[in-house]
C-alpha positions as CSV (number, residue, x, y, z in Angstrom):
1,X,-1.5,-34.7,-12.8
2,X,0.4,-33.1,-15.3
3,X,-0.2,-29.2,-16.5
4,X,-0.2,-28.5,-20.8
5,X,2.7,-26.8,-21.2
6,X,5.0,-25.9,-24.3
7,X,7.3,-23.8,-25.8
8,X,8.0,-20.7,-27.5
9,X,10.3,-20.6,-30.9
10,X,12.6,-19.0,-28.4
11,X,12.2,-21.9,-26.6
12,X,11.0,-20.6,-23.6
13,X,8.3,-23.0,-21.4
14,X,4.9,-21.7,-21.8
15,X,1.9,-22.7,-20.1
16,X,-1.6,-22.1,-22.5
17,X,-4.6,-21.1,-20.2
18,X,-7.8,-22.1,-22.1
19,X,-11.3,-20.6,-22.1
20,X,-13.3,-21.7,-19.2
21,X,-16.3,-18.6,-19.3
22,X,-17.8,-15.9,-20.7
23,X,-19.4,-13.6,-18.3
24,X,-22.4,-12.4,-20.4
25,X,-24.2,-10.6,-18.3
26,X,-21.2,-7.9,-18.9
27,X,-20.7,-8.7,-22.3
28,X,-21.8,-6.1,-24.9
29,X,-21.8,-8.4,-27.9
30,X,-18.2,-6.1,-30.0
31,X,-17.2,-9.2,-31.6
32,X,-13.4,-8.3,-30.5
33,X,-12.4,-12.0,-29.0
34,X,-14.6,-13.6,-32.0
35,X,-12.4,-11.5,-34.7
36,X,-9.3,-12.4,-33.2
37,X,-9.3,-15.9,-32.3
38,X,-7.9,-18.4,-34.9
39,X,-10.3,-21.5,-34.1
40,X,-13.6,-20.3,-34.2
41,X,-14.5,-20.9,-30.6
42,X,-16.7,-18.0,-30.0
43,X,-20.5,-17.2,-31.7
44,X,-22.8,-14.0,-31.4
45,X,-26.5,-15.4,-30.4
46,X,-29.2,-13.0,-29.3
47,X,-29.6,-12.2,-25.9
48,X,-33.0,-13.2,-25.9
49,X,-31.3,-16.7,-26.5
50,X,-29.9,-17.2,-23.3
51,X,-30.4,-20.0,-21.2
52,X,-30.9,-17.7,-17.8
53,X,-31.2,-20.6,-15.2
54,X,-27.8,-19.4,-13.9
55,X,-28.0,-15.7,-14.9
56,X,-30.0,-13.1,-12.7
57,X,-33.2,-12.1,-15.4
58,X,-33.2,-8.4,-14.2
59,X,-29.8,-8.1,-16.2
60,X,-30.9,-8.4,-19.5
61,X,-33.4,-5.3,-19.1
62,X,-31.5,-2.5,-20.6
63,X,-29.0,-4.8,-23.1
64,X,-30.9,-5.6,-25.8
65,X,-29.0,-7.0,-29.3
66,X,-26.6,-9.9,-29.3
67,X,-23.9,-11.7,-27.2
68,X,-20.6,-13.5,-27.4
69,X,-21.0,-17.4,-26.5
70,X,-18.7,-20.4,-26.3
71,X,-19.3,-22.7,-29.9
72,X,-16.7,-25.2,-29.2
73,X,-14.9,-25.1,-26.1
74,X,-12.4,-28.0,-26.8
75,X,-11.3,-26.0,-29.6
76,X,-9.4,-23.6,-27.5
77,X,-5.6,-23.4,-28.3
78,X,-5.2,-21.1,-25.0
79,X,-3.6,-18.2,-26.5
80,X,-5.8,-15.6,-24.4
81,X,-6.2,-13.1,-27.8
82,X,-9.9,-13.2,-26.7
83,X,-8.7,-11.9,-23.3
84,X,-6.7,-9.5,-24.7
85,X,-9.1,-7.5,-27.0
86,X,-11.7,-7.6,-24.6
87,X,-12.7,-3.9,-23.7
88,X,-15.2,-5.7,-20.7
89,X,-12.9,-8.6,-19.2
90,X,-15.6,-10.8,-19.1
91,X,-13.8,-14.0,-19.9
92,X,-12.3,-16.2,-18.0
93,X,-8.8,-18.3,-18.6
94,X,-7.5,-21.5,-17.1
95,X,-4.5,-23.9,-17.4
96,X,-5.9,-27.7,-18.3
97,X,-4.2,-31.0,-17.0
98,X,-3.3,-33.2,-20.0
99,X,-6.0,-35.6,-20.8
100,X,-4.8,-39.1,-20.0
């Protein structure tokens, strides 16, 4: 199975690594990775909009306000801005296998 790869204008090989998570129980909701991402893959919800079958409920106590979420994961061009501007590092990057 082959990796996505491409290349710089220098032409140097570059593998993308694409959105896999967000980690919001250490998100604090700054917007950062939704300002700087060119495909709108991110969206603020409210907290209190969580699905938290996965997420310990004890978390949420003392965060109140909003949250970033993944809109549209397949939207991803793998830059890692998001990562980047992130002041909590709760995302998480992979490389993809092309789809055959």
């Amino acid at each position: 199975m082959s990796i996505i790869t491409g290349l710089t204008r220098g032409g140097v090989q570059w593998t993308p690594s694409f959105i896999m998570a967000i980690n919001q129980t250490i998100c604090i909701g700054c917007g950062r990775c939704y300002k700087v991402c060119p495909r709108d893959v991110f969206e603020l919800i409210d907290r209190e909009d969580l699905e938290l079958d996965d997420l310990d409920d004890d978390a949420f106590d003392d965060a109140p306000g909003m949250v970033m979420n993944i809109r549209d994961l397949m939207d991803c061009i793998g830059c890692e801005a998001c990562s980047r501007t992130c002041p909590k590092n709760c995302l998480s990057h992979a490389p993809q296998a092309l789809a055959a």
